[in-house]
MDAnalysis code that builds the backbone (N, CA, C; Angstrom):
import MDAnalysis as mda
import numpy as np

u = mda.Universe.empty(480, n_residues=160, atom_resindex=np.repeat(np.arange(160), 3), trajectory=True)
u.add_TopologyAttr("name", ["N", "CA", "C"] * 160)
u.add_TopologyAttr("resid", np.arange(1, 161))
u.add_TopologyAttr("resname", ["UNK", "UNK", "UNK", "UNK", "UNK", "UNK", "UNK", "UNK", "UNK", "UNK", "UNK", "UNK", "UNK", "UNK", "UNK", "UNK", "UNK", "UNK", "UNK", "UNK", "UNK", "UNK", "UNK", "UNK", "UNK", "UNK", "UNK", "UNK", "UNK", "UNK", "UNK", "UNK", "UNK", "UNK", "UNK", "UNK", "UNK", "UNK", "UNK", "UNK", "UNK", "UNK", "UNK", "UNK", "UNK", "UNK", "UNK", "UNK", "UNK", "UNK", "UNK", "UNK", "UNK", "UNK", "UNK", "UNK", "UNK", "UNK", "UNK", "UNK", "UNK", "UNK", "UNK", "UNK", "UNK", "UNK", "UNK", "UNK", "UNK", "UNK", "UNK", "UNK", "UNK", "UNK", "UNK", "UNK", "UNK", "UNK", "UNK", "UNK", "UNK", "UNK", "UNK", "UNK", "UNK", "UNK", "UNK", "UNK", "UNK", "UNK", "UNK", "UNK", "UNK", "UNK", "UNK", "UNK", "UNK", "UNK", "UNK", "UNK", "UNK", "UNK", "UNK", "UNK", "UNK", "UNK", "UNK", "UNK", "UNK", "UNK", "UNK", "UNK", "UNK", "UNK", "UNK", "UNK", "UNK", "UNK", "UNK", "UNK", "UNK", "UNK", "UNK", "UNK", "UNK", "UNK", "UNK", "UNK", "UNK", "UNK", "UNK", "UNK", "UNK", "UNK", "UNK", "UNK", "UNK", "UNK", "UNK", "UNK", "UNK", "UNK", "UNK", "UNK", "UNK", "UNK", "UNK", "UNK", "UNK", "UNK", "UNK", "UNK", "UNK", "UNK", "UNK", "UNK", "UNK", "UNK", "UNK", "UNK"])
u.atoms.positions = np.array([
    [118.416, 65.518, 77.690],
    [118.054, 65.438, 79.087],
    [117.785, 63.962, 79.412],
    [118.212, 63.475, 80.595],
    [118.428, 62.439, 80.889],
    [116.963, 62.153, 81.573],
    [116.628, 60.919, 82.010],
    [115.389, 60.152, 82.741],
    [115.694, 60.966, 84.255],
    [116.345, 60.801, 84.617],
    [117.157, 60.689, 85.585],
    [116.970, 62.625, 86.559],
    [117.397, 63.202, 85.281],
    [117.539, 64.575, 85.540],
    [116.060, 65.139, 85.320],
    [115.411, 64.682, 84.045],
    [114.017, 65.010, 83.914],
    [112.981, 64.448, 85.300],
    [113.412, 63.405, 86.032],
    [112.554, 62.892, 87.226],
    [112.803, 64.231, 88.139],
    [113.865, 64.111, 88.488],
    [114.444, 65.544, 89.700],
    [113.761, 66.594, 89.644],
    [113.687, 67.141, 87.866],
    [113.506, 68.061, 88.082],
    [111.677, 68.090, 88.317],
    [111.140, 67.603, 88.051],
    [109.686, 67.476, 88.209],
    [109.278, 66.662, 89.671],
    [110.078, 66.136, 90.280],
    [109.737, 66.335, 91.740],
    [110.061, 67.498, 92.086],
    [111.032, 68.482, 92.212],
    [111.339, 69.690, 92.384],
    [109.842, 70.399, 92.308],
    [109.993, 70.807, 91.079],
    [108.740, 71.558, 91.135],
    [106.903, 70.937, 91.426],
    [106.758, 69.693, 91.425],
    [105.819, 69.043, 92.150],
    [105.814, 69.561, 93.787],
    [107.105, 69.238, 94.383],
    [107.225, 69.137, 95.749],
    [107.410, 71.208, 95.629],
    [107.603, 71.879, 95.051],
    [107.482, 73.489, 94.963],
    [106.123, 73.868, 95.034],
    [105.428, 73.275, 93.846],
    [103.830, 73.476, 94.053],
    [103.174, 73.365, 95.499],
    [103.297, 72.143, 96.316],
    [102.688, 71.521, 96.993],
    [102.978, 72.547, 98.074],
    [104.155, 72.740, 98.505],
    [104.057, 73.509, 99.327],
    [103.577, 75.043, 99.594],
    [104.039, 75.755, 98.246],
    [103.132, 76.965, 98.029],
    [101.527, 76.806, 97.984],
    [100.865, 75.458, 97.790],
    [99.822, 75.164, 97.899],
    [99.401, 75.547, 99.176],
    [100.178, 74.716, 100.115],
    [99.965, 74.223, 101.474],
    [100.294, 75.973, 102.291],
    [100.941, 76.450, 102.353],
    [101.167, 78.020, 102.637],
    [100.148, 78.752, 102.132],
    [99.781, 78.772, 100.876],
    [98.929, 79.683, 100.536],
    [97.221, 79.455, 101.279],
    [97.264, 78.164, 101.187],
    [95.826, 77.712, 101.531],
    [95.645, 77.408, 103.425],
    [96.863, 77.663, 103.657],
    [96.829, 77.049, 105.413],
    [97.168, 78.668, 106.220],
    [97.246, 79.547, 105.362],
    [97.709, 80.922, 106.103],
    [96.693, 81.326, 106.684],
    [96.538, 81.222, 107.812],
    [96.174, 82.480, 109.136],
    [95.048, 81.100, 109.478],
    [94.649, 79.318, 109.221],
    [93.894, 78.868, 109.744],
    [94.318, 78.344, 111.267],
    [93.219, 77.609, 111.775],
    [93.977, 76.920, 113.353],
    [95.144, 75.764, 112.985],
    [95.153, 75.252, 111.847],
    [95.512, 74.231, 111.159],
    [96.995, 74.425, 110.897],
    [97.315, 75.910, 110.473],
    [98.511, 76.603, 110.219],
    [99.326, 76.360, 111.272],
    [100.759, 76.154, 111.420],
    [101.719, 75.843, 111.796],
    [102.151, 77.167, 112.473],
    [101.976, 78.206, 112.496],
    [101.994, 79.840, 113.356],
    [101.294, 79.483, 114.951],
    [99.675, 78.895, 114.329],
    [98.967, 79.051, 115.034],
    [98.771, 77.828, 116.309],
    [99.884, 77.311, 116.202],
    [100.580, 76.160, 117.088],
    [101.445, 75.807, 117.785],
    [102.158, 77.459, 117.841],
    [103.144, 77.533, 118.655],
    [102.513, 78.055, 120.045],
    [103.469, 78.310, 121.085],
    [102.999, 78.684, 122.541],
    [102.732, 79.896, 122.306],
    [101.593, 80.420, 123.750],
    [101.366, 81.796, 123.770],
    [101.980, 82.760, 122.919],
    [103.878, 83.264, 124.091],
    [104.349, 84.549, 123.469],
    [104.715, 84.844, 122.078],
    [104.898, 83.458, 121.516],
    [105.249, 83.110, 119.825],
    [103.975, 83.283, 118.656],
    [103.191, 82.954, 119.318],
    [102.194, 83.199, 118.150],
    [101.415, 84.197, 118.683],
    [101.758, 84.955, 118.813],
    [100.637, 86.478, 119.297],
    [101.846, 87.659, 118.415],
    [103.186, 86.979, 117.737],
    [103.921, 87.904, 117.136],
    [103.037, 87.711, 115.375],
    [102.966, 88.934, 115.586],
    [102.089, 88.987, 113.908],
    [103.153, 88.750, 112.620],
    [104.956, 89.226, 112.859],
    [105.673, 88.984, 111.992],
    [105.627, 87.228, 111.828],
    [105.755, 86.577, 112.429],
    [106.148, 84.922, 112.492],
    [105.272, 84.432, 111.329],
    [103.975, 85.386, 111.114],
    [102.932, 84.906, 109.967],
    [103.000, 85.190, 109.117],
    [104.289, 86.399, 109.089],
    [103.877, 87.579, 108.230],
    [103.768, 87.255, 106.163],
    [103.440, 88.102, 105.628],
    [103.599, 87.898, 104.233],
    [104.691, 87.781, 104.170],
    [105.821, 89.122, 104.229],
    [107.274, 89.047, 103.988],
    [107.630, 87.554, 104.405],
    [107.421, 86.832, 105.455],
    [107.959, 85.622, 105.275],
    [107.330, 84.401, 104.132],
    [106.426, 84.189, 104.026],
    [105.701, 83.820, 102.930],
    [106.138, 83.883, 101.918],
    [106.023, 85.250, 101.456],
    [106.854, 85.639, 100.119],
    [108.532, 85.212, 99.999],
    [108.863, 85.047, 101.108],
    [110.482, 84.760, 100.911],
    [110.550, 83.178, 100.727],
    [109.851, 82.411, 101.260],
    [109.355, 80.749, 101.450],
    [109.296, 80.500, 99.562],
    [108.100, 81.290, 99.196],
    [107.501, 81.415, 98.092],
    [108.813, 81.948, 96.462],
    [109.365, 82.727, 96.945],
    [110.684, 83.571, 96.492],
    [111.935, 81.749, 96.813],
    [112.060, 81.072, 97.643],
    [112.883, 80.410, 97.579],
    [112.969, 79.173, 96.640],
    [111.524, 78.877, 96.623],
    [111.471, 77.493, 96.386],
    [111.377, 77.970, 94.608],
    [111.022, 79.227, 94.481],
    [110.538, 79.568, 92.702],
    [112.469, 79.322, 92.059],
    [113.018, 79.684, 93.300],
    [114.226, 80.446, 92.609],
    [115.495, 78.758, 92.320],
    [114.873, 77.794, 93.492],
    [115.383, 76.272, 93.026],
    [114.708, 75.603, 92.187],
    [113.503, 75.587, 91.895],
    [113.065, 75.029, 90.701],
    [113.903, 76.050, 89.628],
    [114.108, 77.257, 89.546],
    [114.519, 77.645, 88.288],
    [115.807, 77.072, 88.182],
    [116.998, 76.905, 89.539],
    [117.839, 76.566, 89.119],
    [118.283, 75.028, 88.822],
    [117.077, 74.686, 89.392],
    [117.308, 73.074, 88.843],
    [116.932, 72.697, 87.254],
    [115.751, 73.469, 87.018],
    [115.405, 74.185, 85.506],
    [116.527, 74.113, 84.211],
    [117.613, 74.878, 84.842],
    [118.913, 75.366, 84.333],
    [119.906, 74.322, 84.685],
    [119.833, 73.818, 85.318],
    [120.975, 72.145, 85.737],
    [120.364, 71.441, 84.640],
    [119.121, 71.088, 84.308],
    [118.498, 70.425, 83.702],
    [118.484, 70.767, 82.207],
    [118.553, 71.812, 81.644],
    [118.545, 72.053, 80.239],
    [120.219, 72.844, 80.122],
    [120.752, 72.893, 81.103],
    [122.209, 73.615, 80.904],
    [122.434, 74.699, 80.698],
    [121.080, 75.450, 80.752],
    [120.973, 77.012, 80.679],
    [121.861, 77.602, 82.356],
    [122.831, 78.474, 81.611],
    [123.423, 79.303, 82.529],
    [122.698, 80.365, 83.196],
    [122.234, 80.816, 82.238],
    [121.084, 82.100, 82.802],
    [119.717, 81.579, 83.996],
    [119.245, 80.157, 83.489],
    [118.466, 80.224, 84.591],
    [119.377, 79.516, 85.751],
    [120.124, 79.314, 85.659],
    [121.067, 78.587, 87.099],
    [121.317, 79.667, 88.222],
    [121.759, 80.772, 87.307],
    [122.057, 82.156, 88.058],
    [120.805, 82.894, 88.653],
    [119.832, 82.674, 87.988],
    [118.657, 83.636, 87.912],
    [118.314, 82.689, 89.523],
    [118.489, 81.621, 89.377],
    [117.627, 80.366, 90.373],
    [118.880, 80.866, 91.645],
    [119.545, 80.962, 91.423],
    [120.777, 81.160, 92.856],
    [120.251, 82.788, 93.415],
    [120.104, 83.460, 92.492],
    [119.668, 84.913, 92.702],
    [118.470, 85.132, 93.361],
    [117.651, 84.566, 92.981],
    [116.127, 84.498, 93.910],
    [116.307, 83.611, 95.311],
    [117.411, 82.740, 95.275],
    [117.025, 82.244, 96.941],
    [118.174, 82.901, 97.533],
    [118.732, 83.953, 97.007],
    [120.082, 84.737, 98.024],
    [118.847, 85.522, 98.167],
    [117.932, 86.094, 97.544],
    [117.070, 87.161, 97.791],
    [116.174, 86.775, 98.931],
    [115.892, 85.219, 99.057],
    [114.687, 85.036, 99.952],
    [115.924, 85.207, 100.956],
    [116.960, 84.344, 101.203],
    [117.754, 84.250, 102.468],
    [117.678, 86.094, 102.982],
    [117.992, 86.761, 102.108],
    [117.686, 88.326, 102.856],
    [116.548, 88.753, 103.334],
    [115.333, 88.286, 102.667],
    [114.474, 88.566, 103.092],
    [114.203, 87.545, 104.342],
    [114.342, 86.590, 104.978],
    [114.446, 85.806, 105.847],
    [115.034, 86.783, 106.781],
    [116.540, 87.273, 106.819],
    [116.980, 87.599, 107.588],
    [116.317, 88.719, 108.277],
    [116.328, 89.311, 106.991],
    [115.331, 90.760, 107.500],
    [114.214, 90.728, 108.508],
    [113.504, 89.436, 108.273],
    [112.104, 89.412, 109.133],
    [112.757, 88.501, 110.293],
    [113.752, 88.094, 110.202],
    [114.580, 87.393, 111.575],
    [114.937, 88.463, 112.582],
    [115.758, 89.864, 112.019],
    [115.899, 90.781, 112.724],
    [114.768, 91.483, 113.310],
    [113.774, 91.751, 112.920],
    [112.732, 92.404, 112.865],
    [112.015, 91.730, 114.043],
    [112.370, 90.293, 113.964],
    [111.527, 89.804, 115.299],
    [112.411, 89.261, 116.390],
    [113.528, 89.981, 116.415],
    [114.736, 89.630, 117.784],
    [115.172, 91.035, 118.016],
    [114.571, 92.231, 117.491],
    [115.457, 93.097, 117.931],
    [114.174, 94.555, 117.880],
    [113.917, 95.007, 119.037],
    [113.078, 96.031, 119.071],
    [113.474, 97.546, 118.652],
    [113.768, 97.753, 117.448],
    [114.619, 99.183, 116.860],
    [113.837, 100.432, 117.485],
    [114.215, 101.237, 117.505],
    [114.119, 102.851, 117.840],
    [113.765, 103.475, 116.649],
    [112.463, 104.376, 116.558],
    [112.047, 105.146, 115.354],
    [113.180, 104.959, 113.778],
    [114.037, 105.704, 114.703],
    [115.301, 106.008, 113.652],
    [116.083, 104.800, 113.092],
    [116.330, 103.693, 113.614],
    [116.447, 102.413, 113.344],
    [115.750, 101.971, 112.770],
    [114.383, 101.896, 112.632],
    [112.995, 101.479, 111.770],
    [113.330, 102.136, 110.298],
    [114.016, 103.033, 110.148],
    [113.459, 104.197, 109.030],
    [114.493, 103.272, 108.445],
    [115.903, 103.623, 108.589],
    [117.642, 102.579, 108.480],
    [117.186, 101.463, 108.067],
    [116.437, 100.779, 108.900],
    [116.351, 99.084, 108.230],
    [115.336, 99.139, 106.780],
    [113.722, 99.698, 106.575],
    [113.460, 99.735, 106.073],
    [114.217, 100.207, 104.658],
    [115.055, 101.404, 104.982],
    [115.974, 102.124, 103.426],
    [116.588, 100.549, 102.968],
    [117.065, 100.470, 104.062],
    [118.135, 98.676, 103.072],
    [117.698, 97.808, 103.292],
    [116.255, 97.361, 103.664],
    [115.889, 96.484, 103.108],
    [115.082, 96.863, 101.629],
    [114.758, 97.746, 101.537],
    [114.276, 98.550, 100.413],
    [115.545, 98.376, 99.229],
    [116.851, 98.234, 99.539],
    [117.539, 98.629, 98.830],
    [118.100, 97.599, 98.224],
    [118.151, 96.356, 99.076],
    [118.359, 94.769, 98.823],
    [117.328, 94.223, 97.830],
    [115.738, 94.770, 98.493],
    [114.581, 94.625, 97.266],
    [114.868, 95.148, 96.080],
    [115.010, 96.184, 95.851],
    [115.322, 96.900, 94.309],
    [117.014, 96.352, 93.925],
    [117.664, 95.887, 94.777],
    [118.896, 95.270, 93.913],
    [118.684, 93.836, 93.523],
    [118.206, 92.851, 94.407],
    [117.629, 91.720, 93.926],
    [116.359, 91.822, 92.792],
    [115.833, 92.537, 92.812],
    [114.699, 93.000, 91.300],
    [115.515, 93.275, 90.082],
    [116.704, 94.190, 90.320],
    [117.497, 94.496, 89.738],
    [118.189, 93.387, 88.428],
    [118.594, 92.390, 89.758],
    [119.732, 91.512, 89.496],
    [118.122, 89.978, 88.653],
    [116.760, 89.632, 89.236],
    [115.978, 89.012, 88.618],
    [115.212, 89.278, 87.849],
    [115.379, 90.290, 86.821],
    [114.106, 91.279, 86.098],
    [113.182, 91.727, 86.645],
    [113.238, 91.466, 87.742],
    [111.694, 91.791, 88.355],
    [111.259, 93.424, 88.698],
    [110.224, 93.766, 87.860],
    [109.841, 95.303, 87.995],
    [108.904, 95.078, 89.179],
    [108.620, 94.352, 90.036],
    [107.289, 94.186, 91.120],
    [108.585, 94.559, 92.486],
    [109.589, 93.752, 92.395],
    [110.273, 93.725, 93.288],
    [110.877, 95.534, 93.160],
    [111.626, 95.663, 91.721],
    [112.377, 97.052, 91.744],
    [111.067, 97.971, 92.347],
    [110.127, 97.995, 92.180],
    [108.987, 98.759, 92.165],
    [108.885, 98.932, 93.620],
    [108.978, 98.103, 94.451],
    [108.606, 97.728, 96.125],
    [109.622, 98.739, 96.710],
    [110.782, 97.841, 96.522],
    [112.110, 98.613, 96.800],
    [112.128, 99.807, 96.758],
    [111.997, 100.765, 95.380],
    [111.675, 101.949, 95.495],
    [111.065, 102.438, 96.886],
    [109.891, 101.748, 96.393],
    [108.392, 102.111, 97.919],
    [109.127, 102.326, 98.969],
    [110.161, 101.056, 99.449],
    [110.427, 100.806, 101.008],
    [111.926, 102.453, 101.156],
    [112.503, 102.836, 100.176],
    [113.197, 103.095, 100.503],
    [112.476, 104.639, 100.567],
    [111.727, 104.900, 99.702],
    [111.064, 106.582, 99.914],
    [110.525, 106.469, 101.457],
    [109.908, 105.304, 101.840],
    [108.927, 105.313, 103.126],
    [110.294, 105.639, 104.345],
    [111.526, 105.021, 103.947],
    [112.468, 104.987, 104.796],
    [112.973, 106.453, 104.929],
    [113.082, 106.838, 103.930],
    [113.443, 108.326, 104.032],
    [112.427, 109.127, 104.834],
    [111.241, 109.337, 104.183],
    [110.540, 109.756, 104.706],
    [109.796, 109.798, 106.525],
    [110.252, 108.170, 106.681],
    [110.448, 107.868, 108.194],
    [111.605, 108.774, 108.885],
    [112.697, 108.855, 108.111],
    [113.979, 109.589, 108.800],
    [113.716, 110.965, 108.386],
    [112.918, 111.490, 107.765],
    [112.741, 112.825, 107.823],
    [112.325, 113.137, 109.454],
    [111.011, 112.784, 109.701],
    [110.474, 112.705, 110.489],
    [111.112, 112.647, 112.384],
    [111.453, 111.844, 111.834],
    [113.238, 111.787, 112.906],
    [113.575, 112.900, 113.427],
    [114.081, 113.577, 111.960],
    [114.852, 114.607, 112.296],
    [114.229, 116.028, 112.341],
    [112.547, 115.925, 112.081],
    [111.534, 116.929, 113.019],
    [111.759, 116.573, 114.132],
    [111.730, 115.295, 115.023],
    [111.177, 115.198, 116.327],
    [112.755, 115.803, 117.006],
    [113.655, 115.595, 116.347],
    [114.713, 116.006, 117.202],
    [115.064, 117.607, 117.265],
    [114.699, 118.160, 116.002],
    [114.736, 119.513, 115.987],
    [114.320, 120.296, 116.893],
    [113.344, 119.373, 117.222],
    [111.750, 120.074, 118.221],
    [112.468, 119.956, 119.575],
    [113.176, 118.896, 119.818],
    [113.054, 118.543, 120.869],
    [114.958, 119.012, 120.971],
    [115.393, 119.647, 120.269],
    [116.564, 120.697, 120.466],
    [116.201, 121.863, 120.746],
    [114.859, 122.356, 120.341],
    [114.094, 123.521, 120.356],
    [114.295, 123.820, 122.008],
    [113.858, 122.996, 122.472],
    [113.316, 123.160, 123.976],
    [114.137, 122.550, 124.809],
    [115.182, 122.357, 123.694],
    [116.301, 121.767, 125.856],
    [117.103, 122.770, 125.692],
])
């Protein structure tokens, strides 16, 4: 390992720390960057939310690993490091949709199953039993949301 490559990679994860520092320790103060936007923007509780956090948190773990793996030539963590920030970019998106688009019961249940399902395939694809574990969660809750669904419509076939 070179001077060169060993510097990179330890600003990497210096400048990784700092900011999970700065997120972890600045969440929900006046100080926080949420809490500084105009009125209709910061009264949205997703813009703060964990899921975004965790994906911030999920991105920066997943470039230090792959700079990790640039750095010692390990293939496995290069992949592992590309795999965790395709995972945050989904999870990004997910909480992007979530706050541009007002879904319908039955739409709620739908997004939750696959985002549930993206969680347990990205857990899948990073060893991660916390993530496969979630995933599971989101996708029973999703079902179980679309059960529900399809009481209210039964009911409401009942009577027209």
């Amino acid at each position: 390992m070179s001077f060169r490559q060993a510097n990179k990679f330890f600003v990497i994860v210096i400048s990784t720390l700092m900011l999970v520092a700065t997120v972890v320790f600045n969440f929900g103060t006046t100080r926080a960057w949420a809490a500084t936007l105009p009125g209709p923007l910061a009264s949205q509780p997703q813009l703060a939310s964990m899921n975004r956090a965790e994906a911030i948190t999920k991105n920066l773990e997943g470039k230090a690993q792959e700079a990790l793996g640039n750095v010692t030539g390990d293939p496995k963590d290069q992949m592992m490091g590309k795999a965790k920030q395709a995972e945050s970019q989904m999870r990004n998106a997910a909480e992007d949709m979530k706050n541009e688009t007002q879904l319908s019961d039955r739409a709620k249940a739908v997004a939750k199953n696959v985002e549930g399902k993206i969680q347990e395939t990205a857990g899948n694809v990073t060893g991660s039993s916390k993530d496969q574990m979630m995933g599971r969660l989101k996708q029973t809750d999703g079902s179980n949301q679309n059960m529900i669904e399809n009481v209210k419509d039964s009911i409401g076939d009942f009577f027209n």
